[in-house]
C-alpha positions as CSV (number, residue, x, y, z in Angstrom):
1,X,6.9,-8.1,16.8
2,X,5.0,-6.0,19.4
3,X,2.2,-3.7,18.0
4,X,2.8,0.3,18.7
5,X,-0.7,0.8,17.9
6,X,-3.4,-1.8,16.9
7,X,-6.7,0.1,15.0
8,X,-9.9,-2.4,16.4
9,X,-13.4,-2.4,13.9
10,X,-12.7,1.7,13.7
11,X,-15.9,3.6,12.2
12,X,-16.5,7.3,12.3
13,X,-19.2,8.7,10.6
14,X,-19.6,12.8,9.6
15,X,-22.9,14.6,9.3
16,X,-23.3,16.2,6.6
17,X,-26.8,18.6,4.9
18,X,-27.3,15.1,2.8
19,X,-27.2,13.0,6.1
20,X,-24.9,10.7,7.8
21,X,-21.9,9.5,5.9
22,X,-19.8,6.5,7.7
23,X,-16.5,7.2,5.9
24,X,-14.6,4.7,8.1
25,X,-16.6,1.8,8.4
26,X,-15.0,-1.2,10.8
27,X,-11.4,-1.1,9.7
28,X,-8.5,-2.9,11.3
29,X,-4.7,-3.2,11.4
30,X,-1.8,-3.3,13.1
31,X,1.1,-0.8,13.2
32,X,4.4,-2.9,14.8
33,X,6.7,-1.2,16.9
34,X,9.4,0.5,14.7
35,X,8.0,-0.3,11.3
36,X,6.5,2.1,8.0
37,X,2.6,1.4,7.5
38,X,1.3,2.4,4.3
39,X,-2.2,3.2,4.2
40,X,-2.9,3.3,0.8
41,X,-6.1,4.4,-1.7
42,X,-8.1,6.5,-3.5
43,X,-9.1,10.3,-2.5
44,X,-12.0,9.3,-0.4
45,X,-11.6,6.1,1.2
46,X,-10.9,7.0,4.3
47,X,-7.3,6.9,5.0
48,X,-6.8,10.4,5.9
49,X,-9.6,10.0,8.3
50,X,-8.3,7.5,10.1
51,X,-5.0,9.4,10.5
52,X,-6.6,12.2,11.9
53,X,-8.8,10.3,14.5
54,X,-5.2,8.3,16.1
55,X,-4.0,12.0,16.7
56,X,-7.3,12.7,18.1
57,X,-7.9,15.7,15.8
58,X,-11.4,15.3,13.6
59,X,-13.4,18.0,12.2
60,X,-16.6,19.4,14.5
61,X,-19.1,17.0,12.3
62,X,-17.1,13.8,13.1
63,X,-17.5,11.3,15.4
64,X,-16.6,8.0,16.3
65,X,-19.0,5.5,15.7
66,X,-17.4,2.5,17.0
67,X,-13.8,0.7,17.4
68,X,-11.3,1.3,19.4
69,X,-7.6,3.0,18.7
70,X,-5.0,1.3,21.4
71,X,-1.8,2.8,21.8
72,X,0.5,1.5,24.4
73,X,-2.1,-0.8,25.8
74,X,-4.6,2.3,26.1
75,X,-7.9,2.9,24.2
76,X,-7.3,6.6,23.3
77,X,-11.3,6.7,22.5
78,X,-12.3,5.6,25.8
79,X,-9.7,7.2,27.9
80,X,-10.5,10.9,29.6
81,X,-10.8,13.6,26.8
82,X,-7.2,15.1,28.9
83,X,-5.1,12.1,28.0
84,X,-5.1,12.3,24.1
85,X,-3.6,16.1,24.7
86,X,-1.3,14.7,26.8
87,X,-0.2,12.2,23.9
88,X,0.0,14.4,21.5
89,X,3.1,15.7,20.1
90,X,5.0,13.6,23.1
91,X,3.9,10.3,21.5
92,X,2.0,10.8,18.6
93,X,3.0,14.0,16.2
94,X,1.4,14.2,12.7
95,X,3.5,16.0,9.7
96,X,0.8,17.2,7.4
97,X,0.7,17.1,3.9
98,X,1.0,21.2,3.3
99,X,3.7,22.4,5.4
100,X,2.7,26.0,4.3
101,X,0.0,26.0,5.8
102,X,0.6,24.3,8.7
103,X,3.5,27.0,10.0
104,X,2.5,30.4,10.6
105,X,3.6,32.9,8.3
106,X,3.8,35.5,10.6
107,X,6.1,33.9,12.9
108,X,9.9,32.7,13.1
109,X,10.7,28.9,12.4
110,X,12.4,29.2,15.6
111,X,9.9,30.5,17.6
112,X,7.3,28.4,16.2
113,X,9.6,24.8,17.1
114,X,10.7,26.8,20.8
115,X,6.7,27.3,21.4
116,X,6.1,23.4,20.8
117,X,9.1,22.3,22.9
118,X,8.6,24.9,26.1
119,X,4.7,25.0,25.9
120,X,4.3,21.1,25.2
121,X,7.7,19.7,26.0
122,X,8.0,21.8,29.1
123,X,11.8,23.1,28.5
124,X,13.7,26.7,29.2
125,X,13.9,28.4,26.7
126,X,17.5,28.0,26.2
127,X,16.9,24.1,26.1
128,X,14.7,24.8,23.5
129,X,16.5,26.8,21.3
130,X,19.5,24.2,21.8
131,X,17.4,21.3,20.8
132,X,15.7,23.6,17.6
133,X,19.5,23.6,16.1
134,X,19.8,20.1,16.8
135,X,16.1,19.7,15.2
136,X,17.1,21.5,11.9
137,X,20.9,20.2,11.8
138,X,18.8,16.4,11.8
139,X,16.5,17.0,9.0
140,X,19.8,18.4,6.8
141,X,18.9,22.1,7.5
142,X,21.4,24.9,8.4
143,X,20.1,25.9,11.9
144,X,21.0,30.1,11.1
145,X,17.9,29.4,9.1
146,X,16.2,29.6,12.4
147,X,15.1,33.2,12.4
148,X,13.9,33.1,8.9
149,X,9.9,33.2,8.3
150,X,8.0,30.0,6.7
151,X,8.1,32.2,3.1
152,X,11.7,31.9,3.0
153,X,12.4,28.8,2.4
154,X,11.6,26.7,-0.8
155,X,8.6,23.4,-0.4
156,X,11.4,20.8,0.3
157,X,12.7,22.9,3.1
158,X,9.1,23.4,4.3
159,X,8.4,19.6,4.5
160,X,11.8,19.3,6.5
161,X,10.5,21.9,9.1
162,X,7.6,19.8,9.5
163,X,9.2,16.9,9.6
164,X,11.5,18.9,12.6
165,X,8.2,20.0,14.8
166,X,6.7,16.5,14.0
167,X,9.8,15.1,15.8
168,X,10.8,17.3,18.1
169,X,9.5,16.2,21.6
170,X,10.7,12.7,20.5
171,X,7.6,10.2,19.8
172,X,7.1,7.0,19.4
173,X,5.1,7.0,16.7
174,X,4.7,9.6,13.7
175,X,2.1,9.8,11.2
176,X,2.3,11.3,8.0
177,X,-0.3,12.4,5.4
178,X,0.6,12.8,1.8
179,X,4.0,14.0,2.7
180,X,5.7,14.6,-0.6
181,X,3.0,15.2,-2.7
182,X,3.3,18.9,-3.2
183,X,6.8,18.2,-4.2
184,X,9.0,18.0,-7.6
185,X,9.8,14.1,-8.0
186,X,13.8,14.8,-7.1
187,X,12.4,16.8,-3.6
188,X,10.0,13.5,-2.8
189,X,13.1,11.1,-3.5
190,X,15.5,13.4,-1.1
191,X,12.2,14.3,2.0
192,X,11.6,10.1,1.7
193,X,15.5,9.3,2.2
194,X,14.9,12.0,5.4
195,X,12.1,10.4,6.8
196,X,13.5,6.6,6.4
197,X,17.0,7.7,7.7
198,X,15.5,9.0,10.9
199,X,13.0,6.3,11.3
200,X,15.8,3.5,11.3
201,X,17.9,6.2,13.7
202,X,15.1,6.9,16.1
203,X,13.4,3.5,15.8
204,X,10.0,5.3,15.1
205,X,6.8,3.7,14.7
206,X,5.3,5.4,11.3
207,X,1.6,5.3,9.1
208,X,2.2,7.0,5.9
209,X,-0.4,8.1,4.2
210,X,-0.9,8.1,0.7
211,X,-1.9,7.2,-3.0
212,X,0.7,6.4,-4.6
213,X,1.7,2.8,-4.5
214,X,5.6,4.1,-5.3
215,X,6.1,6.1,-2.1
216,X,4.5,2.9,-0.2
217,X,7.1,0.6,-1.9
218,X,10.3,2.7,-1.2
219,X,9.6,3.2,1.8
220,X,6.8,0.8,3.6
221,X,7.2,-2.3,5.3
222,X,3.4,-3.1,5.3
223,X,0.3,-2.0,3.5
224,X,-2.8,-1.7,4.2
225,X,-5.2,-0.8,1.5
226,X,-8.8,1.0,1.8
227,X,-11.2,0.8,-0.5
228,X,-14.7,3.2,0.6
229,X,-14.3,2.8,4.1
230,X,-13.2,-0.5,4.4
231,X,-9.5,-2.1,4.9
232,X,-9.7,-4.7,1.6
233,X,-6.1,-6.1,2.0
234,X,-2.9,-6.2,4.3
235,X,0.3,-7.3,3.9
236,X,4.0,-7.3,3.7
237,X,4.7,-4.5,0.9
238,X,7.3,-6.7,-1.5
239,X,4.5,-9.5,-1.0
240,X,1.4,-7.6,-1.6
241,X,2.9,-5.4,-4.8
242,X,4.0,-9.0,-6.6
243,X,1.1,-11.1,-5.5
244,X,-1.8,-8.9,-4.8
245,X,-5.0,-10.7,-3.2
246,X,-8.1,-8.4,-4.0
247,X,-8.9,-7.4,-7.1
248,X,-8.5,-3.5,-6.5
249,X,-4.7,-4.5,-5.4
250,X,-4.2,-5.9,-9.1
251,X,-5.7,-2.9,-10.4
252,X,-3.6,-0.3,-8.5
253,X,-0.7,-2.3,-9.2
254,X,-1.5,-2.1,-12.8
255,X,-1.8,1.6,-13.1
256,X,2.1,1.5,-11.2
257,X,4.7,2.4,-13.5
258,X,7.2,-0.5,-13.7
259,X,10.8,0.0,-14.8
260,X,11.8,-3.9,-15.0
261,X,8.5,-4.2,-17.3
262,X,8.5,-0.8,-19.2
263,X,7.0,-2.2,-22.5
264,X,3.6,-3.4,-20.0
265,X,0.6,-1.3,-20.6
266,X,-0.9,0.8,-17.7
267,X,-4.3,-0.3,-17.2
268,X,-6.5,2.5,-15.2
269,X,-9.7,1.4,-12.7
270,X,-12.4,3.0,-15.0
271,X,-15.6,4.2,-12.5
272,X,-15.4,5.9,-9.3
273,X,-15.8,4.9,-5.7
274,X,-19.7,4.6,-4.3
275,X,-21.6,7.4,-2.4
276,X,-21.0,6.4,0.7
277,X,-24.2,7.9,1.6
278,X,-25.6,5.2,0.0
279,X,-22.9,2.4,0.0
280,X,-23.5,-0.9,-2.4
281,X,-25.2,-3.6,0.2
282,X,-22.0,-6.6,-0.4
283,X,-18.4,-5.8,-1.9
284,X,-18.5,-2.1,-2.3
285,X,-15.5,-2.4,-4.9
286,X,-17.8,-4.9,-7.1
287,X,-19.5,-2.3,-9.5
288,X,-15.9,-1.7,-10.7
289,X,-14.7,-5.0,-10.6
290,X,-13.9,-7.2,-13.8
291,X,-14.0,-10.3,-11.8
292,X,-17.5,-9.9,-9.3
293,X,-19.9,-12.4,-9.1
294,X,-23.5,-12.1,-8.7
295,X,-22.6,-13.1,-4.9
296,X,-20.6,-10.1,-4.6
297,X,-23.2,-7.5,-5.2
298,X,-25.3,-9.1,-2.3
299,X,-22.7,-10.5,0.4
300,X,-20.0,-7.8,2.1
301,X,-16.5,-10.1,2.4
302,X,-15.0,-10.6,5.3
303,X,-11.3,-10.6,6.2
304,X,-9.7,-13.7,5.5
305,X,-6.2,-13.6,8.0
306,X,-4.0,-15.7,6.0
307,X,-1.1,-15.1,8.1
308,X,-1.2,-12.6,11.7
309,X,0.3,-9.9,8.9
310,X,-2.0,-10.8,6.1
311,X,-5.4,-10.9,5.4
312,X,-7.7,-10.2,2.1
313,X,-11.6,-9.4,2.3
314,X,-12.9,-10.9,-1.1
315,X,-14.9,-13.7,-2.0
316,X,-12.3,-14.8,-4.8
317,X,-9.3,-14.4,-3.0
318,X,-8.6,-18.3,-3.2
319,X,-8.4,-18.0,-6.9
320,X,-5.9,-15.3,-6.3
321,X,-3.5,-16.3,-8.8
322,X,-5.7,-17.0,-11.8
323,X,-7.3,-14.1,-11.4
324,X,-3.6,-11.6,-11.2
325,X,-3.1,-13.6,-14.5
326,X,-6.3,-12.1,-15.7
327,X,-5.8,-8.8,-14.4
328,X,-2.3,-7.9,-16.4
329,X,-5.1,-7.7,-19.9
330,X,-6.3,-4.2,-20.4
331,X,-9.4,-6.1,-22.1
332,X,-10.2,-7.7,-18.8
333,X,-11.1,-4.0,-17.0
334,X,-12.6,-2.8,-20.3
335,X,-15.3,-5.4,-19.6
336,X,-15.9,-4.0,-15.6
């Protein structure tokens, strides 16, 4: 399948008072043309980061530190500053994780989706208010809603709007950042039944950005998980959730709520993630890891590409199975 956007040994790092922080540290996947991503982890590994840096939108302190980001066959980071503007919202749109705050309150729905389709799409503004309707009636929303301000409407309906401007000069490829995790569990099931209905209908290319391993496995066909800056596993979602690789993809999977095994225990990752002022010299998840070896704390894994879609950076990984075994006893972490 061709690749809609392939992420190359990304690092960007932030300066900070304490110093320099490298919060995405040599991280790569692949995003295939009309599939879900799921880029999956803990607050502070990096995810949301990475997001931000496809759309070319990083806070003042950022910068890249490496990598490249190629979409359509272009390196976005090497290209003229001009050409990322010129992507976004045509090809790449974001839908951000607080819809609130991302509309104005002061200003119309309408208005706000007509100044995105006549300033960046270059429509009339009758060609804009005709394509708002068909905008709102798409994302299940009664276009008279139109003229009503962002305060209006209830947190589903916001997400929907987002969704909408996210859409509306028709990309290729969307990302989206924690989009359901303001929501009430019955408002997430109906925004995720949106966003996959209109990703089979549009054939969109999507990253979806999250932690929480069930929005990744209703609606992602890939993961990749992050772990402190680093990608630690890839993978086909059904494969990756049954037969995880790296020992922080057992451990996620065991804090995962599982209706066909209701009676199992949830097992928690006890610790935290390092300072990644100061990151661990080898596997940065070994300080929390039951299964580490003496190796680990020294030596940083590489990625070991079992398949062009797969690929695991541990130094266990070919006692994969022995170890999953392992992981499913709470006794096993209380010893981490």
């Amino acid at each position: 399948m061709d690749a809609a956007l392939r992420i190359e040994n990304l690092s960007i790092e932030y300066r900070t008072a304490r110093g320099l922080v490298r919060a995405v540290d040599g991280v790569s996947f692949v995003v295939p043309q009309g599939a879900i991503v799921g880029l999956v982890g803990e607050s502070g590994c990096g995810k949301t980061t990475v997001a931000r840096a496809i759309t070319g939108v990083m806070h003042q302190n950022a910068r890249f530190a490496g990598g490249r980001i190629v979409f359509k066959g272009e390196d976005l980071i090497a290209g003229p500053p001009g050409r990322w503007l010129e992507r976004r919202w045509r090809d790449i749109s974001f839908i951000p994780q607080s819809a609130m705050n991302s509309l104005d309150p002061v200003y119309r729905i309408g208005a706000q989706i007509a100044e995105v389709l006549i300033h960046r799409g270059d429509r009339s503004r009758a060609a804009a208010q005709t394509r708002a309707r068909e905008l709102f009636d798409m994302v299940g929303l009664n276009p008279a809603r139109l003229d009503d301000y962002p305060h209006q409407f209830s947190g589903g309906m916001r997400q929907r709007v987002a969704i909408a401007l996210a859409l509306a000069l028709e990309p290729s490829l969307v990302i989206a950042d924690e989009p359901v995790t303001a929501l009430d569990v019955i408002v997430q099931r109906q925004i995720l039944d949106v966003i996959r209905e209109l990703q089979r209908k549009l054939a969109l290319s999507m990253i979806l950005v999250t932690h929480d391993i069930s929005v990744v496995a209703y609606l992602a066909d890939s993961i990749v998980a992050m772990y402190a800056g680093r990608v630690v596993e890839t993978g086909a979602t059904a494969d990756l959730l049954e037969r995880p690789r790296h020992p922080y993809m057992m451990g996620l999977t065991n804090a995962f709520p599982d209706l066909d095994a209701a009676a199992r225990e949830l097992v928690p990752i006890d610790g935290s993630p390092p300072d990644l002022l100061d990151p661990p010299p080898g596997c940065r998840f070994a300080p929390r890891c039951p299964f580490a070896l003496p190796r680990c704390a020294e030596e940083a894994p590489h990625a070991d590409h079992l398949s062009p879609d797969t690929s695991v950076a541990c130094h266990r990984a070919g006692e994969a199975a022995a170890l999953r075994a392992l992981a499913q006893a709470p006794a096993t972490w209380a010893r981490a």
